[in-house]
N, C-alpha and C positions, 0 to 999 in steps of 0.2 A: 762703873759704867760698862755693860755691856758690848762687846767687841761687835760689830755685823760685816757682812762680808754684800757689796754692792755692787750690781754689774745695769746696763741699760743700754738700748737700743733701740733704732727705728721699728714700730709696729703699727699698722690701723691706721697711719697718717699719721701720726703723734709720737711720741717715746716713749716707750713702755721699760720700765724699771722696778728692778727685784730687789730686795732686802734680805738676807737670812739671819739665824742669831748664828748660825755655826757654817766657818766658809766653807767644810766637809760636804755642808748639804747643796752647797751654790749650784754646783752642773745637774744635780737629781732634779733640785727645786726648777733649775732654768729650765731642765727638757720638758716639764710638766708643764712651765708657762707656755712656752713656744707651741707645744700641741694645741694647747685651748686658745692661742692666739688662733691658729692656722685654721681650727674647726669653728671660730665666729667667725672669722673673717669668708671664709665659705661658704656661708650659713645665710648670715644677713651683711653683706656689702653691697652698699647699692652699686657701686663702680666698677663690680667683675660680672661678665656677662654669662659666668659659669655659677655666678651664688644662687642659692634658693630665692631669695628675694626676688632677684632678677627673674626667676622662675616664674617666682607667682604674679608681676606686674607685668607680662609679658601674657598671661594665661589667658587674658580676654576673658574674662568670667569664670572660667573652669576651675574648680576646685585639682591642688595640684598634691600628689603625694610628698610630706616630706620626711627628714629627721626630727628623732625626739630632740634636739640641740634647739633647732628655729621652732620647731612647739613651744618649747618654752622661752625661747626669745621673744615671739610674737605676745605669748600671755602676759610675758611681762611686760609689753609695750601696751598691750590691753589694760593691764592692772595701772598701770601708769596714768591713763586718758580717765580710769575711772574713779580714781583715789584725787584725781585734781580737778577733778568735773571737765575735762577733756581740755585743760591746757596745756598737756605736756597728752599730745595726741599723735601715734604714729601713720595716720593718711594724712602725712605733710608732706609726701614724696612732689607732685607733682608742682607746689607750692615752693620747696625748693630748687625746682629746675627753673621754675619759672624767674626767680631772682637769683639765677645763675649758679649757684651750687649744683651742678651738672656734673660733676668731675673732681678728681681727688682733689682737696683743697690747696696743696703743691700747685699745680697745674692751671690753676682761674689769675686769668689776668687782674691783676692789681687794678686797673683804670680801664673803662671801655666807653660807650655809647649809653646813654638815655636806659632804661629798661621804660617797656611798655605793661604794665602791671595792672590787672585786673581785679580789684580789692574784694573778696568773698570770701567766705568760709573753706575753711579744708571739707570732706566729703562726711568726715568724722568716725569715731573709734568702732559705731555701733554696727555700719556698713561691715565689719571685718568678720568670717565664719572658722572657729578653727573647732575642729571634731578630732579629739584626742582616738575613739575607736578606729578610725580611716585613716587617722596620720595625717589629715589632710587638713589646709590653708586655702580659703577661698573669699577673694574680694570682688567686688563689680566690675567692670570695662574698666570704669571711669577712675578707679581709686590706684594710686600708687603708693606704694609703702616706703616709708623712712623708719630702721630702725635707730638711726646714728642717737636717738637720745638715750637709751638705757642699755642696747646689746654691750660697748665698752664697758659701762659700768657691770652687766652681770657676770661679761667677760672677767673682770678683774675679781670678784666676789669667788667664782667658779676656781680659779686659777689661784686663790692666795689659799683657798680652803683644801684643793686637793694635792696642791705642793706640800702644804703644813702637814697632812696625812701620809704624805709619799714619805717624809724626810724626816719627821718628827720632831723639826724644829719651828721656831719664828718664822712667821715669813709676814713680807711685807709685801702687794703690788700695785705698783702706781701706774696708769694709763693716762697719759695728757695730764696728769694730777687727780684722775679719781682714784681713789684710794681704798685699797682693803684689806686687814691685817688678820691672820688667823694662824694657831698656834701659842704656846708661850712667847708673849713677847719680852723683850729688856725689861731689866725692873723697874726702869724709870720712863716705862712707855717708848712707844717710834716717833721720835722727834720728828715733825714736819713742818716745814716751813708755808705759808698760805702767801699766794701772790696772784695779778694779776693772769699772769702767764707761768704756766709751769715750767716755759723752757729759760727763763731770766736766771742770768747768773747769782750765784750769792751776792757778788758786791749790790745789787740792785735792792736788797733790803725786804725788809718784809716780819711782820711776827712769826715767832718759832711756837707750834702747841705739842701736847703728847698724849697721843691715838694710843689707847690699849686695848680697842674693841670693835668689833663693826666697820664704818668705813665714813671716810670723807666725800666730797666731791664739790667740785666749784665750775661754776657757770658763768661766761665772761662776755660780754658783748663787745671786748675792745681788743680779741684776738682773732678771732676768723673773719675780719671784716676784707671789703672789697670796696670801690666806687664805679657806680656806672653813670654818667650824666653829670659829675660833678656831688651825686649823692651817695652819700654814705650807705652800706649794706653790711649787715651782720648775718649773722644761721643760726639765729633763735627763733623760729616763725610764731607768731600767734595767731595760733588756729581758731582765732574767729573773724581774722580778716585775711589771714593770709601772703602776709605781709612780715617783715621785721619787728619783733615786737619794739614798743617806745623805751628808748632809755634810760629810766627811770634809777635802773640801778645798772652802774658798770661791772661789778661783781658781788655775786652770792658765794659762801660756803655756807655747810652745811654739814654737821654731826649726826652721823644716823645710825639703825643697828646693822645698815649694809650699807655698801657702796652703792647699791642698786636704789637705794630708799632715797640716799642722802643726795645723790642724781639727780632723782625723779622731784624733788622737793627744791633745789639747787634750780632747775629750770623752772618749774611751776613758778618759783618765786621774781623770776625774771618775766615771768610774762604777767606775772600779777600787779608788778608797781608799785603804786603806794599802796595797797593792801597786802604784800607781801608780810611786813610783820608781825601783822596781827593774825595771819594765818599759819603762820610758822609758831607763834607762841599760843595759840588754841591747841598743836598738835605736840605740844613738847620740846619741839626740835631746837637745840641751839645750834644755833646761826650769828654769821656775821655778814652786814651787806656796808657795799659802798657804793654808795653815786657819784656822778659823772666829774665831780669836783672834789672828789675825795674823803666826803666828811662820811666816817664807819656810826652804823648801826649796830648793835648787837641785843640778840633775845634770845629766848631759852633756855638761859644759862652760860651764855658762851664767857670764857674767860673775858676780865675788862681788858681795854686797852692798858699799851703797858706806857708808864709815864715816861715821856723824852729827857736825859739828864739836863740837871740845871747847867747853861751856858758861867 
């Protein structure tokens, strides 16, 4: 079995953690992470008033100059909105202030008052103008950007691929549990464990699979939740009402050839439902889903469950 050498920390609001095959490479690999944390989280965070993002929802219509970094963060929140027919859609900004994701998720009261919630569509993906010759990002008055669904994921994708180049070794990196491996990894693959919440300790249980490619990701309705009114609130919106999508499934994973894919397919399938699995196995993807009572799905492919020892 392959030795790895493992370090982790607070980033993005979540814990971002590195893997390597050789602990020689751990500080090269970590300063490579920590840069590409620093230049998303500058880039697209909706909760610094210094980010591009903040830039561009603030622009009042005007087309805003920015980096080639949020160029391509925004594209890929484009490609996102269009590859799922606009369920995993980045005009949810103002959708989620509106049910109080307003502020780091640290930060949002557990329990408050009533929300008053106005049920309609987000603005939608096609309102969004980016012109790679100008550099420039430009949306309506009315539209606010969210890119919280896929900038971590391409964060982690960007960060495992050019640490694995910088260092020449494995590298593993997990953000909240989206996952992305690149390099030679162990030869018995990166063990990972899939749970509802990335931050549960080992005792808390969960099947272990082995990632040798591409990236993970899991999408969870039963960890960023809130109550306002006595009701429950999550930060999955479904951008065709605008609202908390229904909870049909408490958690998705998802096997894909990025972190970015496997994200983007992770949430789609949370806002899709019960059509969730038939949409994921039209595309290939193995996946595993559970609903709100525990009983797991799996399609794709994905390994079966593993049998409980006879009592």
């Amino acid at each position: 079995m392959t030795i790895t050498s493992t370090i982790s920390f607070p980033a993005l609001g979540t814990t971002a953690t590195l893997v390597v095959t050789d602990e020689a490479a751990l500080a090269g690999a970590l300063a490579v992470l920590r840069a590409e944390l620093d230049a998303i989280d500058l880039a697209a965070s909706r909760f610094r008033c210094d980010s591009e993002l903040s830039a561009i929802n603030r622009a009042n219509g005007q087309p805003v100059r920015t980096s080639e970094l949020f160029l391509d963060a925004v594209e890929a929140g484009l490609r996102a909105a269009r590859i799922t027919d606009g369920r995993v859609d980045p005009t949810v900004g103002q959708a989620m202030q509106v049910i109080g994701y307003d502020r780091d998720f640290s930060a949002i009261e557990a329990t408050g008052p009533a929300l008053r919630v106005e049920v309609r569509p987000v603005p939608g993906w096609q309102t969004v103008r980016v012109n790679r010759a100008s550099s420039t990002v430009q949306v309506p008055a009315s539209v606010q950007l969210d890119l919280g669904a896929t900038a971590k994921a391409l964060c982690a994708d960007r960060a495992a691929h050019a640490a694995a180049a910088a260092t020449g070794v494995g590298v593993l990196v997990s953000l909240g549990g989206d996952i992305a491996v690149a390099g030679a990894g162990p030869e018995e693959g990166w063990i990972v464990r899939v749970a509802d919440d990335h931050a549960a300790p080992p005792e808390a249980g969960g099947p272990t699979y082995s990632v040798r490619s591409g990236g993970l990701a899991t999408s969870s309705t039963s960890v960023r939740r809130w109550e306002r009114g006595g009701r429950i609130v999550h930060h999955l919106v479904d951008p065709s009402t605008g609202a908390p999508a229904s909870e049909h499934w408490r958690t998705v994973t998802v096997a894909a050839g990025s972190c970015l894919d496997a994200n983007i397919a992770s949430c789609a399938a949370i806002i899709l439902g019960p059509a969730a699995p038939g949409w994921l196995q039209a595309r290939d993807l193995p996946a595993r889903l559970i609903d709100p009572a525990g009983s797991v799905t799996t399609v794709g492919g994905w390994p079966a469950e593993p049998v409980p020892p006879a009592t």
